[in-house]
N, C-alpha and C positions, 0 to 999 in steps of 0.2 A: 303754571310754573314757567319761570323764565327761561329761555334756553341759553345755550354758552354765547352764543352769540351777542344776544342780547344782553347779557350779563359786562361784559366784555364793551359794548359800545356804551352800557353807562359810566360801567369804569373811565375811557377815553374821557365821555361829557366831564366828569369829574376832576379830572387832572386839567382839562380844557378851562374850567372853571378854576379849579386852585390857582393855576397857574397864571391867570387875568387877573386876580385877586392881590398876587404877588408882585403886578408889572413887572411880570418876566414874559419873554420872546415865545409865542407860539414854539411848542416843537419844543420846548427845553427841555423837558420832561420823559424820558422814558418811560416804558412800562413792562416789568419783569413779570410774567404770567409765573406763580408758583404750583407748579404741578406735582410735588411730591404726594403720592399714595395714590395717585387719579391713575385711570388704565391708557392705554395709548388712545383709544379710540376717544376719551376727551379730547385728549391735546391734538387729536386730526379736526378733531371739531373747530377748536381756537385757534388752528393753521387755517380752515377754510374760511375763518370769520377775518383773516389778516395779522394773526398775530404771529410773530417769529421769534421773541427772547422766551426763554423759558427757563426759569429755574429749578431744582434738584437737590434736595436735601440728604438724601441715603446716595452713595457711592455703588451700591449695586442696584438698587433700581433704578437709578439715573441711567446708568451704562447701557443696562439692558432696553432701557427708553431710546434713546441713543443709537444702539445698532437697528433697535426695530423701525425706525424712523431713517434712517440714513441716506434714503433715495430722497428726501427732502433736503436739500442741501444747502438750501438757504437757513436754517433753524440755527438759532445759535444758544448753546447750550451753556450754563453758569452752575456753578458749583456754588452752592449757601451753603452749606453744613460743615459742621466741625471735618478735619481731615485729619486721620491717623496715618504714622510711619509706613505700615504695611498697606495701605490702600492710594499712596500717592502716584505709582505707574498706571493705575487704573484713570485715575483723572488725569493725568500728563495722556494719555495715548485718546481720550473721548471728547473733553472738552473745549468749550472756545475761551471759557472765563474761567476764575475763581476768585469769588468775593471774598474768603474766610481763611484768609491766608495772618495767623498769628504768632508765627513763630519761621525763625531763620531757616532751623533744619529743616521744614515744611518745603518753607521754599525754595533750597535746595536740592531737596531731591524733585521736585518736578522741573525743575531748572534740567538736571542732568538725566532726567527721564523722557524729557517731553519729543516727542520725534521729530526730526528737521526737520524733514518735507510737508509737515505741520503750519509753521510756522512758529512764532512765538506766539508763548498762553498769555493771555490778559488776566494779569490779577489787581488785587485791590487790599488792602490791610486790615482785618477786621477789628474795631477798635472797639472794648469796653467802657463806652463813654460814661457810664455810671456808677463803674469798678460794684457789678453785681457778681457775687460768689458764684451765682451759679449760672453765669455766661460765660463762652470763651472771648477774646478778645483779649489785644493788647492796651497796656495802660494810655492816655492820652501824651503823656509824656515820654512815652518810647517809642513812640510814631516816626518820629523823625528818624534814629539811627533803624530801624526795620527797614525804612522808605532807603537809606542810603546802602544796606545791605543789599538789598532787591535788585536794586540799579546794577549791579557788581555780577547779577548771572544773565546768562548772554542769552537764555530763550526763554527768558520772561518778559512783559514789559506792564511795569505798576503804570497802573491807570485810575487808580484814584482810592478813596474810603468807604467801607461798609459799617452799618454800625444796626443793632437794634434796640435803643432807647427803651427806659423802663419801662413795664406795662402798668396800663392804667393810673399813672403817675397826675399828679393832678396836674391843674393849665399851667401855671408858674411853673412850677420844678421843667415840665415838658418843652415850656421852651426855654428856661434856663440849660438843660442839657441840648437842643437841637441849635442853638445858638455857641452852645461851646462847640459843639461838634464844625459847625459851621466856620467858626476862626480854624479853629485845628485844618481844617478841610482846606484854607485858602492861606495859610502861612507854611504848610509841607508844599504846596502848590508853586510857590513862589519861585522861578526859574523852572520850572517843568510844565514846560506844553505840553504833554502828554497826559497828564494829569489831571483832567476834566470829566471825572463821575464819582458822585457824592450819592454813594446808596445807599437811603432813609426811607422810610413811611414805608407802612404798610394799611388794611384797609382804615382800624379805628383811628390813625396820627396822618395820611397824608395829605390833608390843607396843613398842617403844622407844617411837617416836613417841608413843601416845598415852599413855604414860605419862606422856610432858610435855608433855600438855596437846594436842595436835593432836587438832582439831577436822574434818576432811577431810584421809582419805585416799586416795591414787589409786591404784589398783590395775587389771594388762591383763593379765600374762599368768596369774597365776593366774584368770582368767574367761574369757579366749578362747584361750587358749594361746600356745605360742611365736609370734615374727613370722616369716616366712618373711625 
């Protein structure tokens, strides 16, 4: 069996590869470890292998990941999962990111939750690039007034798109939406320097992904293995 570690540096080869494929810049490429349901003693694992983004899909075991980790203070923690009204001070007060921000009110109250001496949260707009029933995300076309609302709260700072494209969508359909997604991603872009993370692919779509253009991708079970 492979260990995290090694799990983890084919990952890299992988994105190393995608990313020469795409004649893009070394290094373009993030890599989002998803560790929802794994126990802390994985994610010590993939910190001693070099890994530091981590993503978090439950709001209470993220948290509890979070405090139990916090003498690490280089990790930077990202919220993927849907966000309900009543669990938004819990993410304003732990995280460094939130990819899954779809709705104003969302993002207002972590706006007026988040603690100064924090800093501002890094979020991102999560968009339903395929308008699936049973995803959240906002429509591709209401991307833009969200992106202009965002702007308008003073301890936020949108930093780019999130999106999870259909599953198992055949090869056309898959790059006709990561290819929408990718205009969408560089015409909100336009006048916002700030605005440089495009997060797509996960393990089965990212050579798709970053072929157009995805900047962070998140990948868990090819690093920690299946979930129980």
């Amino acid at each position: 069996m492979q260990t995290i570690a090694e799990r983890l540096n084919s990952t890299r080869e992988g994105i190393v590869q995608a990313t020469a494929l795409a004649h893009r810049p070394p290094n373009s490429v993030k890599l989002l470890a998803v560790s929802k349901t794994k126990p802390v003693s994985q994610i010590n694992l993939a910190y001693e292998a070099g890994q530091r983004l981590f993503g978090e899909n439950y709001i209470q075991e993220g948290v509890e990941k979070v405090q139990a980790l916090q003498h690490l203070d280089d990790i930077e923690w990202h919220m993927i999962g849907p966000i309900q009204s009543n669990k938004t001070k819990l993410v304003a007060e732990h995280f460094n990111w939130v990819q899954s921000i779809d709705r104003e009110k969302i993002a207002r109250r972590l706006s007026e939750q988040r603690p100064q001496e924090l800093g501002p949260l890094y979020v991102c707009i999560q968009v339903n690039i395929d308008s699936e029933v049973s995803k959240s995300g906002v429509a591709p076309d209401d991307v833009a007034s969200l992106a202009t609302a965002i702007e308008q709260l003073p301890n936020l700072k949108l930093r780019g798109l999130m999106a999870i494209p259909k599953a198992n969508a055949r090869e056309e359909e898959q790059h006709n939406s990561l290819c929408k997604l990718q205009e969408l991603f560089d015409s909100v872009g336009t006048s916002r320097p700030e605005f440089d993370t495009l997060s797509v692919g996960m393990s089965g779509d990212m050579q798709a992904a970053i072929a157009n253009g995805s900047t962070m991708v998140r990948v868990g079970t090819a690093i920690f293995g299946a979930r129980t």
